[in-house]
C-alpha positions in Angstrom: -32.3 -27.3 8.4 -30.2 -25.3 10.8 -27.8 -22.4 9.5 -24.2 -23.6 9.6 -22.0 -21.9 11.6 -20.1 -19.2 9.1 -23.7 -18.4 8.1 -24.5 -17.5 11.0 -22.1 -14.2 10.8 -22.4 -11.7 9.0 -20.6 -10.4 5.9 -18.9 -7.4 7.3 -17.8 -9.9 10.2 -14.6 -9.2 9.6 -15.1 -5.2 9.8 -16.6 -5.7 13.1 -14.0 -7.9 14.4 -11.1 -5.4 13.0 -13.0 -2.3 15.0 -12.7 -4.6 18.5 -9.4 -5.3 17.8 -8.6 -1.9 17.3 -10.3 -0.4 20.5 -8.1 -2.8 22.1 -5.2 -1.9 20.9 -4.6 -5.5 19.8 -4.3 -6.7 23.3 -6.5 -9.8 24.5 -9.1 -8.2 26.7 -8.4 -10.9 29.6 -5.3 -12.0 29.7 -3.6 -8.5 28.4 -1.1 -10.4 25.5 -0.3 -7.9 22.9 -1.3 -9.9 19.8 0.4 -9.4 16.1 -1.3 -6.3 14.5 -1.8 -5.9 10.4 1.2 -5.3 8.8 3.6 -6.9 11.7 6.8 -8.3 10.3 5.8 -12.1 11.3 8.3 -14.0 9.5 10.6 -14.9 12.3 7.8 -16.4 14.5 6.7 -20.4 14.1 3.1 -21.2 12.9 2.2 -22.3 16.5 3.6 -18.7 17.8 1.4 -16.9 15.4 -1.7 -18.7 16.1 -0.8 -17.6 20.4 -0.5 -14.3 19.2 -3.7 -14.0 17.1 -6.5 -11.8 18.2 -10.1 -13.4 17.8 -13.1 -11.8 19.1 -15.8 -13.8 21.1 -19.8 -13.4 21.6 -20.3 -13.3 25.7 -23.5 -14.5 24.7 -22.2 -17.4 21.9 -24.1 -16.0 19.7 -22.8 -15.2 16.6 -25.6 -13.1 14.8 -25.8 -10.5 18.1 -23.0 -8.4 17.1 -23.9 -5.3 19.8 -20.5 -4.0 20.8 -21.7 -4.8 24.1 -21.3 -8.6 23.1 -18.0 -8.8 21.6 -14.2 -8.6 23.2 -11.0 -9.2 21.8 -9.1 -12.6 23.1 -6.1 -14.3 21.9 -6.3 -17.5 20.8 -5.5 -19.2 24.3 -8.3 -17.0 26.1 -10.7 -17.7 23.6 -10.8 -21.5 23.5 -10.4 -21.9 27.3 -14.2 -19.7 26.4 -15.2 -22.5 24.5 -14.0 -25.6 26.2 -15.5 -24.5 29.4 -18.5 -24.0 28.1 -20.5 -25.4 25.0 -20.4 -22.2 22.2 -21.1 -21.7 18.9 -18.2 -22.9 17.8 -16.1 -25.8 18.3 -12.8 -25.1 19.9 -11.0 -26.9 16.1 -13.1 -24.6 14.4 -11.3 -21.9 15.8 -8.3 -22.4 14.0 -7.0 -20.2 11.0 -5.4 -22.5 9.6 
């Protein structure tokens, strides 16, 4: 039986993803949004305005288990599912909500 998707990261995931962000400096990597950082006051922006200005990070490869810093970038939410709806990945585009 196939792995499901979380199980296919690992369980410092969120480490990883918090160091991309970080060399960044919370900016998406392709479009150049600067995206809420930890600690941002958020409580005046709408649920749909905070998902825009979330940073996610993406595999190049869609992979989620090759976690080379080669193979990650930072993207805000818009960036990265325009990745995913172009092109088959490892996650569907609903999964990537955080909500």
């Amino acid at each position: 039986m196939p792995k499901k998707s979380r199980e296919r990261y690992p369980q410092n995931c969120s480490d990883i993803a918090f160091v991309v962000k970080q060399e960044v400096n919370w900016r998406c990597s392709k479009c150049g949004l600067q995206c809420i950082r930890p600690g941002n006051d958020t409580s005046n922006l709408s649920r749909s305005e905070r998902t825009a200005l979330t940073l996610t990070v993406h595999h190049y490869n869609f992979v989620p288990e090759d976690n080379r810093r080669s193979n990650l970038c930072a993207l805000c939410t818009g960036c990265h599912l325009s990745f995913h709806t172009r092109r088959k990945g490892n996650v569907s585009p609903g999964q990537l909500s955080l909500f």
